[in-house]
Each structure stands twice: as structure tokens, then as C-alpha cells.
N, C-alpha and C positions, 0 to 999 in steps of 0.2 A: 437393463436399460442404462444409458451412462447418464454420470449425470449432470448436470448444470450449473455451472457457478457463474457469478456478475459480479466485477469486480471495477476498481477505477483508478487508474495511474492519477495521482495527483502530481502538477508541475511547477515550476515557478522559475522566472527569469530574475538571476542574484551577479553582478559583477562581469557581465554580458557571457553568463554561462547558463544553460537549461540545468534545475538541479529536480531530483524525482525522489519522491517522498516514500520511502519504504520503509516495510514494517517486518519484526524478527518475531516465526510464532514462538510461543508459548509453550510450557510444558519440558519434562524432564529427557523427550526424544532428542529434543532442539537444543537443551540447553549446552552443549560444545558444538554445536555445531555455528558456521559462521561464514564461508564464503558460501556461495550456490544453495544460502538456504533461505537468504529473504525475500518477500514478495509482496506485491501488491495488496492494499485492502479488500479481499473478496471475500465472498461464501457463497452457502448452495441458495439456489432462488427456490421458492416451494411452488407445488402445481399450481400453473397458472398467476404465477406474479407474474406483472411488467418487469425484465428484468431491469432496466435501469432504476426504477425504484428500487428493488431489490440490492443491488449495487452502492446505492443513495444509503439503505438501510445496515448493511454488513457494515460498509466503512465507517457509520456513525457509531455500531455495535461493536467495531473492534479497536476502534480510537477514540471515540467520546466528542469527534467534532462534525461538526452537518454541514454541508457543502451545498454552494450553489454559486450559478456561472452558467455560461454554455458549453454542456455536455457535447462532446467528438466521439462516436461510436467507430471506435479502431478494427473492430472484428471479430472471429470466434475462433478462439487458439487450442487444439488438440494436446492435450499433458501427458506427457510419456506412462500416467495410471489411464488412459482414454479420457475424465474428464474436459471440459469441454467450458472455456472460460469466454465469456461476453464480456471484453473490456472499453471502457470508454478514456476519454482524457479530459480530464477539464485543469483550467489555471487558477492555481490562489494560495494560499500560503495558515501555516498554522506551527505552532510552538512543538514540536517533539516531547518535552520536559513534560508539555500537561496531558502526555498521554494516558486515557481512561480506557481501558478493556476490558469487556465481559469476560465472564469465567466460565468453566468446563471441569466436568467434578474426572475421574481418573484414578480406577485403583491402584494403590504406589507406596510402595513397592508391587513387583507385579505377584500375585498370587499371596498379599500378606492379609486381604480382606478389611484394608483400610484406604479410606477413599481421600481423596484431598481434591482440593479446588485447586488448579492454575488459571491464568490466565490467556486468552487467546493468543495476543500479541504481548509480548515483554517488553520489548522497546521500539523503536523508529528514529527515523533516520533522513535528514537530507544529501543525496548524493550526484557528485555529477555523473553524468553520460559514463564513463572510463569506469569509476567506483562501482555505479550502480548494474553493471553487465558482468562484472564480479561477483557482488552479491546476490543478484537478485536468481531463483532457479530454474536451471537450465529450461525449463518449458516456458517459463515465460519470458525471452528474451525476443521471441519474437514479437512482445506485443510493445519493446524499445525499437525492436526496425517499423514498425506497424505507425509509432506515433513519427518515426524521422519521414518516413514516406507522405503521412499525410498532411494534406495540401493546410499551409499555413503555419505548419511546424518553422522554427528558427532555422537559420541556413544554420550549414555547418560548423565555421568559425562562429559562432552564434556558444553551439553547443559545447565546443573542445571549450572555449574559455584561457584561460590562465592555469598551469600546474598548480595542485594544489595536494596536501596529507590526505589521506583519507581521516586521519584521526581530527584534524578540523571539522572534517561535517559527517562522522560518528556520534561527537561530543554533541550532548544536550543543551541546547543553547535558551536562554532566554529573552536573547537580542533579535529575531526575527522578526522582522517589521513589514509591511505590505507596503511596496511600493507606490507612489501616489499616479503614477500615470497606469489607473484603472484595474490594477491586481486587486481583487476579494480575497477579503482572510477568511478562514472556515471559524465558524463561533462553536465554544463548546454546545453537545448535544443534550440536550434531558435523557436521561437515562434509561433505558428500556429495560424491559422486565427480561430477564434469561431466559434463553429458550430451553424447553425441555430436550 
């Protein structure tokens, strides 16, 4: 059976540029790796969740912030493993720096019979349009063309914006502010119990 993930493109309009909020997982497989390996906030939905709750729930279990706005349901994206991603888009803004991630226990070294906690996600990131189709992995790049097509996305000069480093909006910033014509910031989550 394949299986299901729900996940959510978080965006925001910074300097008349669309920038997209992504996240670097976790653990010792990921940790060199860096272009074609970050993604979206998602996870698996369990039998019979709604999956945009589910998507609502991951993202707050993988980053420590809770979201709310109106949800864009972008589509259901096939990943070169067959899974099978429910992504949405919604608009609003949140700090990188206070990011909170659940953890994942992981024997490691492999076959040493010693277990360690990592963490899901390690860091996050705001990136524009250019940055973020470098990063972000190759299966989910279709759910960047998914949000340019749907109706109400920023025109295109909207999205290119101004050249900019990528190590600009890599860096952890603490200056993130929600702009006041109508952006929601995401507020830290209460903490969820880890799942087994």
C-alpha cells in the first residue's frame, strides 16, 4: 500500500519577492547533504485522519509553530519512493532561529547497538523561488510549479524579486517581522508528546 503524507508549503511576500519556508531533515544520512535535500514540513497521515489536520499537526511536530490562515490545497504529488504527498499553501511568516523539532531515536553507528535521538528537522530556512528549486528535493518541485499555477499566486516579477545570496536567507535571522497589510505570523506550538 503506498503511503500518504500531508504536508504544507509555508510562504510569505518579503521585498516584492515570494520567499518559501523550508526545512533540512535531520539525522546522520542528511547531515552533508544540502542542495536537493530540503523539503516541505510534512509527514505520514495515520488511517483515517483529515489529511490537512494532519499536515496542520506534522508541521507543528516538526518546527514547534502552529499555523493558521486560509489553507490552498495545491494537489497530490507522486515521489520518485511512490509516496504520495497532500500538499497545501498557506501565507504567514515565523522566525527559523526558534525552530523546535521532535526527535527520532536511530541506531548509530549502524550495527553498534547504541541508540541516539536526532532530531526531524535540523534547521530551516527562508528561500526565494531560484534558491528554493535548488534546495528543495527533486519530487517535490512540482508542488513550486503547483503553487505558481494556482489562481492568486504573485505574478511572476512578483516572485523573481531582486538578486539576492542565498547565504542571506540560509542565515538564521531574528529580524523577521509579519508585515502589517494582513500576513499571520505562526505562534510557537505546545509541544506534542513523540510519537512511537
Amino acid at each position: 500500500m503506498k503511503q500518504t503524507s500531508a504536508g504544507i508549503l509555508l510562504y510569505r511576500h518579503k521585498e516584492e519577492a515570494t520567499e518559501f519556508f523550508l526545512v533540512h531533515p535531520g539525522g546522520p544520512f542528511w547531515a552533508r547533504k544540502d542542495e536537493g535535500a530540503w523539503t516541505i514540513p510534512k509527514g505520514l497521515a495515520a488511517p483515517g485522519e483529515d489529511l490537512l489536520a494532519a499536515a496542520k499537526r506534522e508541521f507543528s511536530e516538526e518546527t514547534g509553530f502552529a499555523l493558521d490562515g486560509k489553507f490552498r490545497f495545491l494537489g497530490e504529488f507522486k515521489q520518485p519512493g511512490g509516496k504520495i504527498i497532500h500538499a497545501w499553501a498557506v501565507e504567514g511568516d515565523c522566525d527559523p532561529a526558534q525552530l523546535k523539532s521532535n526527535f527520532f531515536p536511530l541506531e548509530w553507528p549502524p550495527k553498534s547497538g547504541k541508540i541516539q535521538q536526532f532530531p526531524e528537522i535540523d534547521r530551516a530556512a527562508w528561500l526565494n523561488e531560484t534558491q528554493a528549486r535548488v534546495k528543495i528535493l527533486r519530487g517535490q518541485i512540482p508542488i513550486l510549479d503547483a503553487f505558481n499555477a494556482a489562481p492568486g499566486s504573485p505574478p511572476a516579477a512578483s516572485r523573481a524579486g531582486r538578486k539576492t545570496k542565498a547565504s542571506d536567507h540560509t542565515r538564521s535571522s531574528t529580524r523577521h517581522r509579519a508585515r502589517a497589510a494582513g500576513r499571520k505570523t505562526a505562534k510557537p506550538a505546545k509541544r506534542p508528546p513523540r510519537r512511537g
